[in-house]
C-alpha positions, -999 to +999 in steps of 0.1 A: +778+613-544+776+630-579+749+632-599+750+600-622+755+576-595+717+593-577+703+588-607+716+552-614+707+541-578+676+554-583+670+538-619+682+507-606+654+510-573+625+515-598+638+483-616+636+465-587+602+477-576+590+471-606+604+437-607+589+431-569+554+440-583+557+415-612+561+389-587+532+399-570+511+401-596+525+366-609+518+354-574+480+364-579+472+349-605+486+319-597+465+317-567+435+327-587+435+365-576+420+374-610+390+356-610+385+373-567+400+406-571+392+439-594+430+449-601+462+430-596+484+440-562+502+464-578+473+486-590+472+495-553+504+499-550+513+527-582+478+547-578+462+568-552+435+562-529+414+586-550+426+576-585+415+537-570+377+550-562+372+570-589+386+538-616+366+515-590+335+531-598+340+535-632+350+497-637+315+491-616+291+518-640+304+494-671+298+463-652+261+474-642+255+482-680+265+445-693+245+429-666+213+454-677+220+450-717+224+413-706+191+412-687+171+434-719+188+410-741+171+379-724+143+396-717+135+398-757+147+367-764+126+341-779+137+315-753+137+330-710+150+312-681 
């Protein structure tokens, strides 16, 4: 095979991964994955296990500082649960 028609095939296989994860992602939130799940199907799919923890755990540091603001916030408000 020469040369242009490896890289076509293989042009034409990233298109249709691509087009596979889509659908999956499509599929999720359909069913409701976003308001269940942290990162669509094909997060897990295009990063490492590493690159997953380390996002992970910065997704969860930003989450933790809302929910504390949040809490300050109520907690000098004028009107507490």
């Amino acid at each position: 095979m020469n040369i242009a028609a490896k890289i076509l095939k293989k042009a034409i296989h990233q298109i249709c991964f691509r087009i596979k994860l889509k659908n999956m992602d499509d599929l999720w939130y359909i069913l409701g994955g976003s308001c269940f799940g942290m990162f669509p199907p094909s997060f897990y799919y295009t990063h490492t296990e590493e690159e997953i923890n380390r996002i992970t755990a910065e997704k969860m540091e930003t989450i933790q500082k809302m929910i504390t603001e949040i809490k300050e916030r109520r907690a000098d408000s004028a009107f507490p649960d």
